[in-house]
C-alpha positions in Angstrom: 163.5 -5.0 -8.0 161.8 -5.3 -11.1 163.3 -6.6 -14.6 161.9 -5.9 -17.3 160.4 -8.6 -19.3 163.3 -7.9 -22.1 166.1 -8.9 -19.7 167.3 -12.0 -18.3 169.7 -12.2 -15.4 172.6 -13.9 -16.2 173.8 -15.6 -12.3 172.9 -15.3 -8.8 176.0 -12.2 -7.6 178.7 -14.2 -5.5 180.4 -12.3 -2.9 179.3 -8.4 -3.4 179.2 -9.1 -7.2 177.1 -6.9 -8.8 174.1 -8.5 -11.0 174.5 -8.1 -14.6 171.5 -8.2 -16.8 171.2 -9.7 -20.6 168.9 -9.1 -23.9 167.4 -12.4 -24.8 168.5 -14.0 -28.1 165.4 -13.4 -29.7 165.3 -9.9 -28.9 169.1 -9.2 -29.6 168.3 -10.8 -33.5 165.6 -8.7 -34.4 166.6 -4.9 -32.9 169.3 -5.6 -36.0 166.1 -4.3 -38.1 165.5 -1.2 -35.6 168.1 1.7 -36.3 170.4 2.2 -33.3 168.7 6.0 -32.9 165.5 3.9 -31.5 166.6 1.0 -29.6 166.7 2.7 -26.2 162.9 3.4 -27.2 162.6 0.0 -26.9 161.0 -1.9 -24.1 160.2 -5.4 -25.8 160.5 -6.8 -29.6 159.2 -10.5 -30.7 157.9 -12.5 -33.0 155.2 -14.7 -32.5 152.1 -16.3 -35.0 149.8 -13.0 -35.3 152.8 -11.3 -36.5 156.2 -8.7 -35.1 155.7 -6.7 -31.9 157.4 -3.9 -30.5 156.6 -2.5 -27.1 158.3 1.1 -26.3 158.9 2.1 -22.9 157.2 4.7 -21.0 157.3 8.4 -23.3 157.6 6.9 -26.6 155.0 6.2 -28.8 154.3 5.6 -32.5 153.8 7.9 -34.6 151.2 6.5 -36.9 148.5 5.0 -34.3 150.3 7.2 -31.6 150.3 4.6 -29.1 153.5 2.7 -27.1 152.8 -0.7 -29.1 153.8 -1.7 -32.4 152.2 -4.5 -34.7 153.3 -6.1 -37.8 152.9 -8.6 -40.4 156.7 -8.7 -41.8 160.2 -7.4 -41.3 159.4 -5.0 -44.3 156.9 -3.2 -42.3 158.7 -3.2 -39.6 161.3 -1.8 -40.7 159.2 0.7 -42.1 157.2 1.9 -38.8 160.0 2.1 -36.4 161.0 5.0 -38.1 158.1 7.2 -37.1 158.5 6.0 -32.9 159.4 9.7 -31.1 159.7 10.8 -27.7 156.5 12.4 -26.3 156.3 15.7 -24.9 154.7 14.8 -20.6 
């Protein structure tokens, strides 16, 4: 089974349970800058020292540099190119 690097399980299932699956913190705090419209484009947002990073999921890309990973300084800019991520046409 593979998880996505996004998701977290939460506890081993007991008895037949079924395994339920949760967005880390991190991830959870900064998808409040993405609109709603694009966060099931969204494989992976984080923040680390070179900047923001969003990775889309298989059939989206960005619509600037028209690729499935985005890169920025601030939140402003973020903000900004998440707007232009669309579904592409396979």
């Amino acid at each position: 089974m593979e998880i996505d690097s996004a998701l977290t399980m939460a506890r081993p299932p007991k008895g037949g349970q079924q395994i339920k699956e949760r967005k880390e913190p991190a991830m959870t705090n900064l998808l409040k800058y993405v609109p709603k419209k694009f966060h099931e484009a969204i494989r992976e947002i984080f923040k680390d020292d070179d900047g923001y990073w969003v990775y889309l999921k298989h059939g989206w890309h960005d619509g600037i540099m028209d690729c499935h990973v985005i890169h920025t300084d601030t939140i402003a800019e973020l903000r900004s190119e998440v707007n232009f991520i669309h579904k592409v046409e396979e």
